[in-house]
N, C-alpha and C positions, 0 to 999 in steps of 0.2 A: 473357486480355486484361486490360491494368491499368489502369487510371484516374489521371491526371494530379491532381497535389492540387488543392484550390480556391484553396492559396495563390497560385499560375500564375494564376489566374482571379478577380482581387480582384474585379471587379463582380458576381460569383457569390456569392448569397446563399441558400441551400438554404429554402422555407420550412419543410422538415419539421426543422431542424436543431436546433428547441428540443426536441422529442420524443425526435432524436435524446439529445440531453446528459441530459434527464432519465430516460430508460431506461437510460441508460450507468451514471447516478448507483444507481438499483436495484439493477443489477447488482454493482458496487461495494458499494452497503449490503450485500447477500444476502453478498458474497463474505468482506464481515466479519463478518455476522453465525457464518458458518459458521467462519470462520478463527478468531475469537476465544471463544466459546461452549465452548471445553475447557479454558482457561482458569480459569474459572468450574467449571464440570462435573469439570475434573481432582482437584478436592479434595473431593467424593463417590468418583469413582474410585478415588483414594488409597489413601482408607480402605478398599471394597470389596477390592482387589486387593492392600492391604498392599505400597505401591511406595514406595521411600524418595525424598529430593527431586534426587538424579542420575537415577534411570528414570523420575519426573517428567518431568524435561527433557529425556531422548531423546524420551518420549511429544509435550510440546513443542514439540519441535522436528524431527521425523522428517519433519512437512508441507512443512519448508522441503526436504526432499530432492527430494521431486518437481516442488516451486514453482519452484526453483534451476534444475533439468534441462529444464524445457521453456518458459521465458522467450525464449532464442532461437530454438528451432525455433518458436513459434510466431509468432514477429517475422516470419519467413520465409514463415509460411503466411498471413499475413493481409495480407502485401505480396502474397501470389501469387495468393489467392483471394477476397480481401475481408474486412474487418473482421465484418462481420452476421455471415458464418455461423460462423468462428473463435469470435466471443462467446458467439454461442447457443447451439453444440452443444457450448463449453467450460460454460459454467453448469447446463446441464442433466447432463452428466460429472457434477462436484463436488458437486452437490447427489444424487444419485445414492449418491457414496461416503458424503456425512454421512449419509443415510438409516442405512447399512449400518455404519454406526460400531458401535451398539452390539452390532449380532451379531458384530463380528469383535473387539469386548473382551471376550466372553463366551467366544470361543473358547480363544482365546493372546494372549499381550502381543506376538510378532513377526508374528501376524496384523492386529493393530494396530495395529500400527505400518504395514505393507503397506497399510493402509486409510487411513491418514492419508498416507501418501506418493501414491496415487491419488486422493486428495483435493488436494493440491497441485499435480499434474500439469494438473488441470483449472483454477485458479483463473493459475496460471503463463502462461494464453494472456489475463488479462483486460485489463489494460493494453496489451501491446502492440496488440491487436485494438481496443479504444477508441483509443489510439494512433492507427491506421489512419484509424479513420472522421475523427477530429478533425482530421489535419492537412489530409485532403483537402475537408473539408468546413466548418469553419471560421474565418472570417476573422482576420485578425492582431489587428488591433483586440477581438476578442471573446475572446483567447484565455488571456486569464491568470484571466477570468470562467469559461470553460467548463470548463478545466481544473480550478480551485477548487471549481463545483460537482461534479465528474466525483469529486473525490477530499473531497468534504464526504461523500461514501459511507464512508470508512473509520472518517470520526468516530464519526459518526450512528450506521453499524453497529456499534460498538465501541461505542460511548455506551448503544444499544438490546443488543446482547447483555450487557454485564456489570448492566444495570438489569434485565433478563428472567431471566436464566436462570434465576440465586438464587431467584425468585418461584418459575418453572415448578418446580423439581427440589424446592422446598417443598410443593408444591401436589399434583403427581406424580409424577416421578420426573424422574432424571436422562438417562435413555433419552430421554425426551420431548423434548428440549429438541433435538435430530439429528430428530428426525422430525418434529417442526414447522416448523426453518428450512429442512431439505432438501426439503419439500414445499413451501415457499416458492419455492424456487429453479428446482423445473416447473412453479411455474403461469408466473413471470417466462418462463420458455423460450416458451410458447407465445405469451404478450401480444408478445413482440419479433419474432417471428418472423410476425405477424398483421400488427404495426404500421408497421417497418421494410420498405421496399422494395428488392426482390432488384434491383433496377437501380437504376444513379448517378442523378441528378438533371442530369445535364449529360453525355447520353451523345455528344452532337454532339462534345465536348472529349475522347472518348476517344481516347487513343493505342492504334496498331494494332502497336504491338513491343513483345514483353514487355521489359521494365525491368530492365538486368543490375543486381545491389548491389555496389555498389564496396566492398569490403569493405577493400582495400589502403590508402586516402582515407579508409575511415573508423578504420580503426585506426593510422593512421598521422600522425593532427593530435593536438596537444597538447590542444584543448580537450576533445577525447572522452576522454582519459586523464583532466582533472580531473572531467568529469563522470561517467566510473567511481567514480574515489574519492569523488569527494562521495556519490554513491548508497548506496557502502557505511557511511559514515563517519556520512550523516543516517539510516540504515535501522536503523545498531547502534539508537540509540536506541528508535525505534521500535518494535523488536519487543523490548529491553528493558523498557519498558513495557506493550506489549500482552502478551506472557505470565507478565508476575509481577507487577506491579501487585497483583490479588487475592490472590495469596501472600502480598506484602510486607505489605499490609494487614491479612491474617489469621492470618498467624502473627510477625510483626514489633511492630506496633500491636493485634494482640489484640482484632479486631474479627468479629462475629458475620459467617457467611457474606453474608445479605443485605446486611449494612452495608458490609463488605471490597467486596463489588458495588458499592452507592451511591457509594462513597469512589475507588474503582477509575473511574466511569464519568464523574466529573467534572472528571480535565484532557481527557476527550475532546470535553465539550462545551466545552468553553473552545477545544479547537482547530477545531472546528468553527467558531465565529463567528469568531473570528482568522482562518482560512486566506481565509474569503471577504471581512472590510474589507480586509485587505490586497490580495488579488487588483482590488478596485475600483481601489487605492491606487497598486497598479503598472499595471494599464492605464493607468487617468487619466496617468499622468507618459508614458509613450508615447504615447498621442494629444496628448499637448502638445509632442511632439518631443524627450523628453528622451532620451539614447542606451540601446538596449537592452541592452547591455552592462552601463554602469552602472547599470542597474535590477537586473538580475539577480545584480551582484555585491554589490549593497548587501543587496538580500533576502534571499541564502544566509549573508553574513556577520553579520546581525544575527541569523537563527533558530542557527547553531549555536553564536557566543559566547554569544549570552544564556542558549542551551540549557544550555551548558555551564557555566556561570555558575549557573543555577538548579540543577542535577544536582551540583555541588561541597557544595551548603548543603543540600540535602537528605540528602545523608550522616550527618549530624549534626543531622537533625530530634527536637526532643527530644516530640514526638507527633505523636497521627492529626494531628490539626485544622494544626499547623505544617508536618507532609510535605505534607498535601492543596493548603494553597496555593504550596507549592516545585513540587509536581509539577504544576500549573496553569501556575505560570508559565515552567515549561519545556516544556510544552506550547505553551502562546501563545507562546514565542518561535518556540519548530523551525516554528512555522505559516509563517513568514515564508518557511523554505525553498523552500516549495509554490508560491514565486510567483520562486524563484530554480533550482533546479535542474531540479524537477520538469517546469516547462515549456520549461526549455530545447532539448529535443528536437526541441520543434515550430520553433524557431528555428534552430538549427544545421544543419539536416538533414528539412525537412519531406517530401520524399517518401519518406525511410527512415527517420521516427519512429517506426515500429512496429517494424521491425530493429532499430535502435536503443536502446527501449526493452528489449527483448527482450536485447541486450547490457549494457545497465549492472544493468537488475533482474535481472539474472542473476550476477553480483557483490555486487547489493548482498542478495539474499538469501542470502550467505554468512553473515552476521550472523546472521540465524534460524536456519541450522544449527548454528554453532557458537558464536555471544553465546548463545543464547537454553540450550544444555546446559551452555556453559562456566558460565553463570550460576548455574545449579544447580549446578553444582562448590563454586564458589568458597561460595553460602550454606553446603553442607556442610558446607568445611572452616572457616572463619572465623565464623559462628554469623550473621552480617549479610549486610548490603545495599551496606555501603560503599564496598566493593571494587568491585562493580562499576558503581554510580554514577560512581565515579572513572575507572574505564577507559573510558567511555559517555564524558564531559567531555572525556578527554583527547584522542579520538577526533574530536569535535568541531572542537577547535580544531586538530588538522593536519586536517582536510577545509578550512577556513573558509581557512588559508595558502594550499594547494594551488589553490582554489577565485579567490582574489585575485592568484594570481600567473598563472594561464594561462587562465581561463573569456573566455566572448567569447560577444556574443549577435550576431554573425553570420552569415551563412548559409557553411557553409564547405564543402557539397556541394550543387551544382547537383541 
């Protein structure tokens, strides 16, 4: 049986619905903490295991195999069975495999790798499962706020793991640093599962026919086509930063591990407070009536020019202190994104936001597979960073055309 969203039922105001965002956001943190924490950890590994900086990046990037491959099927399962338990029994999975991280680097490096790709598979249901609960459950009006908080988890987590790890893996080892966040990620399993109720809030509103997914309707409008490519286009960046950032910083800029961490975790808190003024900034202009449309074209096309714009000057940063605030402020600009593509889901297509989602982050984590090893190519052969800051820019700005010539905030399936 499926539940009809809350957006059909605008006087419907869930009151567990702050609970809900703020576990969502947990979840989200946990989901970075564990995604980003190898980044950091990869360069004790390194050493350890004598991997040059190409099996670096498969190591990298091997997460995004499994993250990629079950983005859609789990769109699919948490339309079909509910967002709660997709999320819960997916974060309890993934924290499971970080556990198990170190025994299976100790084994083999294609063991490894296999542990990071089961590590993926589980973090791959987390959005669209939030997804889920979000569009059925929170209002229009709140939505560019809830979504901001829901994904201030990537910062904060990214902010908190590359400020953590360096500490832990000085302190104890680098083992430790998988077996602290993945024990984090079951106690989160049981708190949501205690707090979160197995039944909708508005069960009198349930519909009694399962919900076919127009699959034809949704791949068959122009505006899902540019919000693929924007996904992928704003993602390249993304996980160009979150996996080599510490790199860049530690063998680029010649900064001690802790500090490459420091240096590393400070355009995340810059995007942290950027994604939520702005999310204030775009709501407010929608409750004033202004079109959703134009909100969401203006947001995406400021975060990935300016992105872009920030990531061209960065190439040619002549130090730490000059990269640090290039990469700040292309941070703070892609923030802007998070209030233009990110939530467009829940506008275009709210009862199959979580399908949805589950389709374009299924694209846009192509990036992680292949930006984040091509990356580590390109350092090897060319000795820098430049290269691929430049391809990250260029990227940018055809997502930001594609993005102004067809986006639409819409509803454009019933």
């Amino acid at each position: 049986m499926n539940v009809e969203p809350a957006t059909l039922l605008p006087a419907t105001r869930w009151p567990k619905r702050h609970t809900l965002v703020a576990l969502s956001f947990a979840a989200v943190f946990i989901c970075y903490l564990d995604r980003v924490n190898i980044s950091i950890v990869a360069l004790p590994m390194q050493h350890a295991f004598h991997w040059s900086e190409t099996v670096k990046g498969f190591v990298l990037s091997s997460f995004f195999i499994g993250y990629l491959f079950f983005q859609a099927p789990s769109g699919v399962l948490a339309n079909r069975f509910g967002g709660r338990r997709v999320l819960g029994f997916a974060v309890a999975w993934w924290s499971l495999f970080t556990l198990l991280t170190p025994l299976a680097a100790t084994i083999s490096l294609p063991v490894l790798l296999a542990a990071r790709i089961g590590m993926g598979l589980g973090e791959g249901a987390a959005f669209p499962a939030a997804y889920n609960l979000f569009a059925r459950w929170i209002p229009q009006d709140e939505r560019s706020r809830s979504v901001a908080c829901l994904l201030s988890g990537v910062s904060l987590g990214t902010l908190f793991a590359l400020s953590v790890s360096g500490w832990i893996i000085a302190r104890f080892s680098w083992p430790a640093v998988f077996y602290l966040f993945g024990a984090l990620g079951l106690i989160w399993a049981v708190v949501w599962f205690a707090c979160i109720p197995e039944d909708a809030p508005a069960r009198a509103e349930e519909s009694s026919l399962p919900r076919t997914i127009p699959w034809k309707r949704l791949f068959s409008h122009r505006a899902i086509w540019a919000l693929v490519v924007n996904h992928f286009c704003s993602n390249w960046t993304l996980y160009l930063l979150l996996a080599w950032l510490p790199s860049y910083f530690a063998n680029v800029q010649h900064l001690s591990l802790t500090r490459a961490g420091l240096f590393s975790a400070a355009p995340w808190l810059t995007l942290f407070v950027m994604i939520n003024v702005v999310a204030w900034v775009a709501d407010g202009l929608i409750r004033r009536g202004v079109s959703i449309t134009f909100v969401r074209k203006t947001m995406q096309s400021i975060g990935l020019i300016g992105s872009a714009l920030f990531l061209f000057m960065a190439k040619d940063a002549p130090d730490a202190n000059a990269a640090l605030v290039l990469l700040c402020g292309a941070c703070a600009a892609h923030a802007f994104t998070w209030s233009g593509f990110v939530v467009n889901h829940l506008d275009i297509a709210p009862r199959y936001a979580d399908v949805l989602m589950g389709i374009t982050n299924t694209v846009g984590s192509i990036p992680g597979v292949i930006g984040v090893a091509l990356t580590g190519w390109l350092v090897d052969t060319s000795g820098n960073y430049a290269s691929a800051f430049a391809l990250a820019a260029g990227l940018n700005i055809f997502g930001a055309l594609v993005w102004l010539a067809f986006a639409t905030g819409k509803r454009i399936v019933d």
